[in-house]
N, C-alpha and C positions, 0 to 999 in steps of 0.2 A: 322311223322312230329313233332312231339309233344318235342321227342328225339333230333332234330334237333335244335329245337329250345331251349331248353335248353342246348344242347351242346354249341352253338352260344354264348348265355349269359355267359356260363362260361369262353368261349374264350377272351371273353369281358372283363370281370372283370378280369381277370388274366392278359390280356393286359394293362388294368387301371392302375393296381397297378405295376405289372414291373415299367410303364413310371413312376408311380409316387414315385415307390420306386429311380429311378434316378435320378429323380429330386430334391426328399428330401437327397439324399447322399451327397450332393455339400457341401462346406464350412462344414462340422461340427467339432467335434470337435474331437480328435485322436481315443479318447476312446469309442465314438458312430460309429465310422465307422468299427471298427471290424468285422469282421465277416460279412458285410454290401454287400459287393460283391458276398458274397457265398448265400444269402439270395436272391436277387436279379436274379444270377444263377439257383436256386431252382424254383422259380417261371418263368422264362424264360423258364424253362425244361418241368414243367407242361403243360406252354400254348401252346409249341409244339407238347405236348401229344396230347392235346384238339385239335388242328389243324386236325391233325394226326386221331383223334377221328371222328371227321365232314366228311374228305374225304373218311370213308368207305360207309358211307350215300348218295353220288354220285360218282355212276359209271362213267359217263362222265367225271369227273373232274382226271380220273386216268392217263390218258397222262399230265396230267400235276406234277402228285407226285412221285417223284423219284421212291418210289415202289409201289406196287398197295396192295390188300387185300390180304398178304399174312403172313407167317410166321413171316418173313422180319419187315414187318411192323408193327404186332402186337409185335414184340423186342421191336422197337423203340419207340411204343406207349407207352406200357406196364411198360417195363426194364428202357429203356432209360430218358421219359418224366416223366410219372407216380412216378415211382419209386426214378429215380435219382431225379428228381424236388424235393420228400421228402427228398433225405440223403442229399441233399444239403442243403436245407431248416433246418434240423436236426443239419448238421457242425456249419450254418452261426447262429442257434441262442445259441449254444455252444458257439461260439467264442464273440457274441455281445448279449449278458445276461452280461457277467462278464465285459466287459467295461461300458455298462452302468450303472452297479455298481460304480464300479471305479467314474465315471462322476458325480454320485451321493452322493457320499465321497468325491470327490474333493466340490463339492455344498456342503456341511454339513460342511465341515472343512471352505472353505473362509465365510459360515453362520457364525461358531461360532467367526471367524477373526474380521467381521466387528461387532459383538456384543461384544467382548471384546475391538476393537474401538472405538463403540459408547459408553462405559461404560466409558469408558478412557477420549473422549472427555467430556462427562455431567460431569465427576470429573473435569475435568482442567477447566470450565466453572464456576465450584461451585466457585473452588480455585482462581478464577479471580474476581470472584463476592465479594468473603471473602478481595481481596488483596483491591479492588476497596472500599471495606468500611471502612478497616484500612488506604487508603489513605485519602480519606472523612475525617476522623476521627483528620488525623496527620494536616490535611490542617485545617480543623476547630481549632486545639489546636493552630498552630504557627499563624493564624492570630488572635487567642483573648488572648492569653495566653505570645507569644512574640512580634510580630507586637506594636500590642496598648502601652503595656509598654513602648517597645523602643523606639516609635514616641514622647511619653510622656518625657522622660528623653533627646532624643535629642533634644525638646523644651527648657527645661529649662536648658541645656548648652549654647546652645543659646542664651539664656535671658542674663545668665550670663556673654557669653561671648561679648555680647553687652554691657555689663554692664549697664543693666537696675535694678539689687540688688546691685548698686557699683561698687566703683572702683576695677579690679582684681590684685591681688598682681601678681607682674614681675615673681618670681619664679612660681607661682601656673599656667601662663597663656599656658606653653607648654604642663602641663600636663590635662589641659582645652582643648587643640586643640586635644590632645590626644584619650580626652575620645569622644569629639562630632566628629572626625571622625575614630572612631571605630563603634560609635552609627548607624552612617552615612551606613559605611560597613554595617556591619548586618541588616538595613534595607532593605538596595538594596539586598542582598542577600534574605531575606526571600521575598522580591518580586518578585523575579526570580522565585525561588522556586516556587510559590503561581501560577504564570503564567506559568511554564511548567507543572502544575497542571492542568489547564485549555486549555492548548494548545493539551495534551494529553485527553481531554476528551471534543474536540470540541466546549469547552464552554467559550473561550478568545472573550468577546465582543467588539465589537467595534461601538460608540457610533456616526456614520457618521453624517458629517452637511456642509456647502460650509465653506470653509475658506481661508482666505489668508494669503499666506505661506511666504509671509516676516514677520506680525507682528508675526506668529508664530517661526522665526527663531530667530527675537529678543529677543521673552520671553525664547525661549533655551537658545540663548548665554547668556543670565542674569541668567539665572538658574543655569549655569555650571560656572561662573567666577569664582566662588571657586578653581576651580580645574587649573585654570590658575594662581593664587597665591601660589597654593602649591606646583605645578610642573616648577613655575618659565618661564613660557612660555606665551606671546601672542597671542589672537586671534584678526587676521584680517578678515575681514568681505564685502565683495560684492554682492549686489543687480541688475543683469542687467533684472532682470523679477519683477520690483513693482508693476504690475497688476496681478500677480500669482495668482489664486486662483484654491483648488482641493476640492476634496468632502473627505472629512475623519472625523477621530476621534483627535483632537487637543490635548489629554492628550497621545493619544497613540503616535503619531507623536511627542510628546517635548519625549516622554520615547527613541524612536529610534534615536532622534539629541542626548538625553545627552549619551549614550552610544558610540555614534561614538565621540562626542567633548570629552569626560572624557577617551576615548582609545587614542586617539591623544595625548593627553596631556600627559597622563602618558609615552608615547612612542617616545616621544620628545627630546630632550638635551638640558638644562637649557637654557634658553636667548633665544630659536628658536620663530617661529612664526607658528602657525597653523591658518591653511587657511580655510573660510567657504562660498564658496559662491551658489546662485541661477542664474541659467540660465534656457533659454527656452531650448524645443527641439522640434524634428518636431511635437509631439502628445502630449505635456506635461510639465514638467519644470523637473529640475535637480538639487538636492541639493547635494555636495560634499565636504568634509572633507580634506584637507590634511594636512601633518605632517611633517615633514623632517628628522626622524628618521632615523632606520637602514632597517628599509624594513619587508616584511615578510617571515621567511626560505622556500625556496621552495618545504622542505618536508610536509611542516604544510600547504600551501596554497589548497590541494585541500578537505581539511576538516576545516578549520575555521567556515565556520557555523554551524558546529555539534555541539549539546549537550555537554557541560563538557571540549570543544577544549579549549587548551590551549598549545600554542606553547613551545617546552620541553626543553629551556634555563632558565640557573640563575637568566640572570636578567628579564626574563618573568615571569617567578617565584618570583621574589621580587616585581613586579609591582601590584600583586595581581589583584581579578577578581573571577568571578567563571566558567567561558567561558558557562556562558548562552545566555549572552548581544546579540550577533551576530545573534543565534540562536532565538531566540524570534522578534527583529528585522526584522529577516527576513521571521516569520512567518507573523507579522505585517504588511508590505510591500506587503504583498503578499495579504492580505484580503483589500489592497485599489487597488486591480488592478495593484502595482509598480512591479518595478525587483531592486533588492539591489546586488550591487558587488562590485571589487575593482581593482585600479590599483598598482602596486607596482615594487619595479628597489631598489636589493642590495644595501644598505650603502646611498641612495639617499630619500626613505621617500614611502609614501603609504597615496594612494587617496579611499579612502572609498564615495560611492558613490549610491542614490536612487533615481530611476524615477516613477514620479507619473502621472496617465493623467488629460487634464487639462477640469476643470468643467466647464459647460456653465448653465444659466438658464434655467430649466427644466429635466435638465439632474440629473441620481440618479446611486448611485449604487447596482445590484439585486446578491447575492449572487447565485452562483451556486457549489454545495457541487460533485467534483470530485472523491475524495476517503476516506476513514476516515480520520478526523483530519489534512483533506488537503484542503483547500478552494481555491477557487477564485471568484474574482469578473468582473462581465461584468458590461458595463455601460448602461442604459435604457433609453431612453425619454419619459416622461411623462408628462411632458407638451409641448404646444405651444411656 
C-alpha cells in the first residue's frame, strides 16, 4: 500500500509540473523555449512510466491497460517512460541551458546599453545645467551692462532732440534722429532677447489686474506715433467697444499693440493709412491692426510666429526686426487666455489681429501650466 501510495504522489507531481511546464512555455522569449518542448516530452514520458508503474499494483484495472504485467509492459514502463522521460529530459536541457544563456547575454548586454544611456543622459543634463548658467550669466550681463546704458543715452538724445540743452544745429539733427533710433533698435532688441530668455524658462510674468482696453489702445497708439512720422503713414483709430474691459497685464498688452502698430508701419507704402480698431465678439473683444501693404509671401505665412521668422525678401530685410515680436506676442496672448492670428490677400495688405475674453467683477485669471514653457489660462470666479 505504502508503494501505491507514493507511486500516486509521484504521478502527481510529475503531472504538476508537465501542466506547469506548458503553461510556463507560452509567450517567452526564442531563446528560453529551446529545448522547452523536449523537456516537457521528458517529463510527460516519466508520468507514463509512473502510470504504467501504479497499474501493476491492480490486477482489476488490467482490462483496462493496453497490456497487462508483462514483458510488454515492463519496455514500456522501464525503456520507454523511465528511460526515454530521461534522454529527453537530458536533449531538452542540452538544447535550453545555452539559450538561456544567450537570454542572459542579451540581459547583460541591453544592462550595460541602458548604463551607458543613463551615463549619456546625466552628462547632457550636467551640459544643460552648465548651458542654463552661461545663459543666466549673458541675460544678467546685457541687462546691466547694455540695457541700462542704452536706455541712458537714448534719454538724453531725447533731451537733446527736444531741445531741452538748445537749439539743434539743422545739419547735426539727422544724424541726432540717427543715433536715437538706433538707440531705440537695440533696446527693443535686447528686450526681445531678455523675454525669450524668460519665455524659455517659464518665468515671463505677467502682472494681471481688470483693465480697459480702449484707454489702453490710446496709450499704444501715442506710444507708437513715432513710427508713423518716420514711415510716413497714418493711423486711423476706431472704438466700437468703449466699455471693453479684460483682466491682463497693461505693459505686456501696450508691448504686443506696439509690435503689431510698428510692423504695420514699417510694411506700409508711404502716405497709406493703418488701421486700429476695437470690436466686441461673442466672448470677448477684438483688437486688429491693418495695413495695406503687399501682404504676406505665402511661403513664410505658416511659420511667422516662430522664433527668429523673418520673411526671406529685400525689402523685408531692409525693414529690419529681429522676428522675435510675433513670437513673444503670441506667447503673451496666450497667458491672457487670447488667440492672436492674421488675415492676409497678395498686394492688398494684412490684418493682424488678438482676442481677449472679456472680464466681469469677480472674475480672475488661474493659470494652468499644460506643458513646459507652454501656459494657459482659464478664467475663475471668486467672488459674488
Amino acid at each position: 500500500m505504502t508503494d501505491v501510495l507514493l507511486e500516486t504522489v509521484r504521478a502527481l507531481v510529475l503531472l504538476g509540473i508537465v501542466v506547469f511546464l506548458v503553461q510556463s512555455g507560452r509567450d517567452r522569449f526564442a531563446q528560453f523555449r529551446k529545448g522547452w518542448n523536449f523537456i516537457i516530452s521528458g517529463f510527460g514520458l516519466l508520468l507514463f512510466g509512473s502510470i504504467l508503474d501504479i497499474s501493476d499494483n491492480f490486477e482489476s484495472l488490467n482490462r483496462f491497460v493496453v497490456v497487462g504485467d508483462t514483458e510488454i509492459e515492463a519496455f514500456l514502463e522501464k525503456f520507454v517512460g523511465f528511460l526515454g522521460g530521461f534522454v529527453f529530459l537530458a536533449v531538452g536541457l542540452f538544447k535550453w541551458v545555452p539559450g538561456v544563456q544567450d537570454l542572459s547575454d542579451l540581459v547583460d548586454t541591453r544592462t550595460r546599453d541602458l548604463q551607458e544611456a543613463n551615463e549619456l543622459l546625466v552628462s547632457e543634463i550636467a551640459e544643460r545645467k552648465r548651458a542654463e548658467n552661461v545663459k543666466e550669466d549673458f541675460v544678467s550681463t546685457v541687462n546691466h551692462e547694455l540695457r541700462t546704458p542704452l536706455t541712458s543715452i537714448k534719454g538724453s538724445l531725447g533731451l537733446m532732440k527736444s531741445g531741452a540743452f538748445g537749439d539743434v544745429p539743422d545739419d547735426l539733427k539727422p544724424m541726432l534722429d540717427i543715433a536715437y533710433n538706433n538707440s531705440d533698435r537695440l533696446i527693443r532688441l535686447i528686450n526681445d532677447i531678455l523675454d525669450i530668455g524668460k519665455i524659455e524658462a517659464g518665468k515671463l510674468d505677467c502682472q494681471m489686474a481688470p483693465l480697459e482696453l480702449g484707454e489702453m489702445l490710446a496709450q499704444a497708439l501715442q506710444a507708437n506715433e513715432g513710427y508713423g512720422t518716420e514711415y510716413k503713414v497714418t493711423f486711423e483709430t476706431s472704438n466700437d467697444a468703449p466699455e471693453a474691459k479684460v483682466y491682463g497685464d497693461h505693459g505686456r498688452l501696450i508691448q504686443v499693440m506696439s509690435n503689431l502698430i510698428s510692423n504695420a508701419a514699417k510694411f506700409s507704402p508711404e502716405n497709406e493709412r493703418v488701421e486700429i480698431s476695437l470690436s466686441r465678439r461673442v466672448d470677448g473683444f477684438r483688437i486688429a491692426v491693418t495695413d495695406h501693404g503687399t501682404g504676406i509671401p505665402e511661403d513664410f505665412r505658416h511659420r511667422i510666429f516662430g522664433k527668429f521668422s523673418r520673411a526671406d525678401s529685400t525689402d523685408t530685410r531692409q525693414k529690419g526686426g529681429t522676428g522675435l515680436g510675433l513670437y513673444i506676442a503670441q506667447t503673451i496672448i496666450g497667458q491672457h487666455g487670447g488667440i492672436i492670428g492674421f488675415d492676409t490677400e497678395t498686394d492688398k495688405g494684412t490684418t493682424f489681429y488678438f482676442d481677449l475674453p472679456e472680464w466681469e467683477r469677480g472674475d480672475k485669471m488661474t493659470v494652468e501650466e499644460t506643458e513646459p514653457h507652454h501656459l494657459s489660462y482659464v478664467r475663475a470666479n471668486t467672488a459674488p
